[in-house]
C-alpha positions in Angstrom: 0.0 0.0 0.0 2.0 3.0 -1.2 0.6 6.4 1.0 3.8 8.5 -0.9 1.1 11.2 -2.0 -1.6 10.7 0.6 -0.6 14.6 2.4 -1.1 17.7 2.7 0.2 20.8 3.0 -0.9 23.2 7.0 -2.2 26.7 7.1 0.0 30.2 7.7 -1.6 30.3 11.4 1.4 31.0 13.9 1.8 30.3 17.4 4.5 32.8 18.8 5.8 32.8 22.6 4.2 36.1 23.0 0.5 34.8 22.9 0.8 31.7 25.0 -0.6 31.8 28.5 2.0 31.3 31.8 -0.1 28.4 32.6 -0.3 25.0 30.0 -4.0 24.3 31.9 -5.0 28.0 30.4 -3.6 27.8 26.8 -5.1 24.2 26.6 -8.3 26.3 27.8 -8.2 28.6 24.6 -7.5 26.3 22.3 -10.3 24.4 23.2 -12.9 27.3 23.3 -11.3 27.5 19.9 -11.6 24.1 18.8 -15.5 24.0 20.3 -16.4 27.3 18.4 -15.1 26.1 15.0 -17.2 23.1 15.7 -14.9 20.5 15.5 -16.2 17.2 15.8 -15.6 15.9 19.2 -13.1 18.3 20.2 -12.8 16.4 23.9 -11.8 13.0 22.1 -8.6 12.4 23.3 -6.0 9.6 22.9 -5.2 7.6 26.1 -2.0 5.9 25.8 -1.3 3.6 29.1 1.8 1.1 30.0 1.3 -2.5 30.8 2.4 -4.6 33.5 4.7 -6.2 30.8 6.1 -2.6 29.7 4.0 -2.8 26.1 2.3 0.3 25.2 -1.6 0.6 24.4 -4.1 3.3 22.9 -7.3 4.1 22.9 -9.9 7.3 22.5 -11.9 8.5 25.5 -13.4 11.2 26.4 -12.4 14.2 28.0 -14.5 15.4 30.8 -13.0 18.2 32.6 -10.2 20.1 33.8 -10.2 20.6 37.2 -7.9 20.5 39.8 -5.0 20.9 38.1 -5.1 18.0 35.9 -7.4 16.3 32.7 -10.4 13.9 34.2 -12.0 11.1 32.6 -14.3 8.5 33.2 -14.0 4.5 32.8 -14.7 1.0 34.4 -11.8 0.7 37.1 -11.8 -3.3 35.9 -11.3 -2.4 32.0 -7.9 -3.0 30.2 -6.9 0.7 31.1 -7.8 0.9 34.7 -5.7 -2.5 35.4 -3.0 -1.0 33.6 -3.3 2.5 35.4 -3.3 0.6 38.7 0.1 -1.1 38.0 1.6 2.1 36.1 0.1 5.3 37.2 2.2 7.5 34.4 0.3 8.1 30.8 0.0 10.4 28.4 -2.6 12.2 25.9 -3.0 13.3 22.8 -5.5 15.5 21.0 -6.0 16.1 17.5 -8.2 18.9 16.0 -7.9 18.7 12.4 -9.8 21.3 11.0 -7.6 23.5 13.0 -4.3 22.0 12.3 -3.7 21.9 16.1 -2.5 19.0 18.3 -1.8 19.0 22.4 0.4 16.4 23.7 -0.1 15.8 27.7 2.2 13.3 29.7 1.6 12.9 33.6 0.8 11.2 36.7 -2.9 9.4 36.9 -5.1 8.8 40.5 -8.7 7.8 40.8 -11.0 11.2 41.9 -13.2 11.0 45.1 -15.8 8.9 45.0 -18.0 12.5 45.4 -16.6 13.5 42.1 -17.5 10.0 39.9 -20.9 10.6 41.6 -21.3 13.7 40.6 -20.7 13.2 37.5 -22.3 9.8 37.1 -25.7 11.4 37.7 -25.7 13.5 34.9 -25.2 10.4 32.3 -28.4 9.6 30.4 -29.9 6.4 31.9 -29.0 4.0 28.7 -24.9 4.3 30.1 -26.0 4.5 33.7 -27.7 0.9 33.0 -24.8 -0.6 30.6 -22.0 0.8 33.4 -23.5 -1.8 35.5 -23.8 -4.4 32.2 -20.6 -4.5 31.0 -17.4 -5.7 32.2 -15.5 -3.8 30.1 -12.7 -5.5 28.2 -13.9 -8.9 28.8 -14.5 -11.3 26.2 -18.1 -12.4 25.7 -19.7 -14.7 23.2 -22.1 -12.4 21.9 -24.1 -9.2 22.8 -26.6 -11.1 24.0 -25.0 -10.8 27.2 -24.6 -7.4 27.2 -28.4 -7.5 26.0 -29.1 -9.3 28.7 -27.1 -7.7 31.6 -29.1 -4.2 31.0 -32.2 -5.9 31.2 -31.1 -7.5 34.6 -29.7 -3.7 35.5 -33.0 -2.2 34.4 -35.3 -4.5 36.4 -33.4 -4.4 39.2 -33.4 -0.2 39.8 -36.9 0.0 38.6 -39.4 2.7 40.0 -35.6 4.4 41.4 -32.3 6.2 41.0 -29.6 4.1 39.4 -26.9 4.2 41.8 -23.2 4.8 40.7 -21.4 1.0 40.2 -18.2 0.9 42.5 -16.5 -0.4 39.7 -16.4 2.6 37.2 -15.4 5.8 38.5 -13.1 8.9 37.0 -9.5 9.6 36.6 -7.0 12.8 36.7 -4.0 13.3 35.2 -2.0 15.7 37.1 0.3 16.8 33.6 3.9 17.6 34.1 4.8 18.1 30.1 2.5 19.4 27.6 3.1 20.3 24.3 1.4 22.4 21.3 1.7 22.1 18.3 0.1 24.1 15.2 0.6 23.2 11.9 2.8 25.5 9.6 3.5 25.1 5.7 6.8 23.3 4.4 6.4 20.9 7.7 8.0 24.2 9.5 5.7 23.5 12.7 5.2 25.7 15.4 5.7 23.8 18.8 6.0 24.7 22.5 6.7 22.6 25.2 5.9 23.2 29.0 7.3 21.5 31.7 7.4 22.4 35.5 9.5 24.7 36.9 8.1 24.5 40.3 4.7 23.0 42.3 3.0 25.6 40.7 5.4 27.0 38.1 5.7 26.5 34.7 8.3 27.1 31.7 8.1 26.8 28.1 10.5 26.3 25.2 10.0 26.4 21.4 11.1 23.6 19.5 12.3 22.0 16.5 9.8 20.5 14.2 
């Protein structure tokens, strides 16, 4: 399969030292409003890349779900392939693409479960369809069909009938507390704009340009 041609050429959009905020948490803040206002399509997918017990890398999208607290929260099932891997190796890393805008961010960090008051909180406000499959699914586990799954939401909806659907203790969210992040913006010739950020202090920051 030859991809030789499959490429194109990035816009004439610069991103100078001068317009970056003092904080990574703040630029990534902009660039986001940005991303969301030029309606790019699920601008809080993110790539999740974890470390095994064996040392192998592994990917996958999920879903950004706030920045709070210094650090990038999601959501999962603690028993899934990622929360056994986060529980072994807490370091990770993210990446976010938004193509329209030429503009990637690449986060590495430190990850720790949030209270059990956060995951609630924010397990409440989930439409009842992923309240009832939280408790369905064993995520990452083989099964022989969906029938199970079928099945196991039926079982879930049944048993919470007439109520609430209470938060599993199985799936809960996730921080990463960042100590590099990088953006990049697309430039023509491959001449890339990129700035990295790495700490300086507990609560102190410095950035660099670099090489494309």
């Amino acid at each position: 399969m030859d991809l030789s041609e499959l490429r194109r050429d990035y816009g004439e959009v610069p991103l100078d030292a001068a317009d970056l905020a003092a904080d990574p948490l703040e630029q990534f803040a902009t660039w986001f409003t940005a991303a969301t206002e030029a309606e790019v399509p699920d601008p809080n997918a993110m790539t999740l890349a974890t470390v095994g017990p064996d040392g192998r890398p592994s990917a996958r999208i999920v879903l950004l779900k706030g920045v709070s607290e210094g650090g990038f929260v999601f959501f999962s099932d603690y028993r899934s392939a990622k929360g056994r891997e986060l529980e072994t190796h807490a370091d990770a890393a993210l990446v976010f693409w938004w193509h329209p805008l030429s503009r990637q961010v690449r986060v590495t960090g430190t990850v720790a479960r949030t209270s059990a008051a956060e995951s609630e909180e924010y397990y409440v406000t989930r439409p009842e369809g992923s309240q009832l499959g939280a408790w369905a699914s064993v995520q990452s586990r083989e099964i022989p069909d969906r029938t199970v799954l079928e099945t196991g939401v039926a079982a879930a909806a049944a048993r919470f009938a007439g109520g609430p659907i209470p938060k599993p203790p199985h799936w809960g969210g996730y921080r990463l507390i960042p100590d590099a992040v990088e953006f990049w913006q697309g430039r023509t010739n491959r001449l890339h704009d990129r700035f990295l950020y790495t700490r300086s202090g507990e609560d102190a920051w410095h950035h660099v340009r670099l090489s494309p």
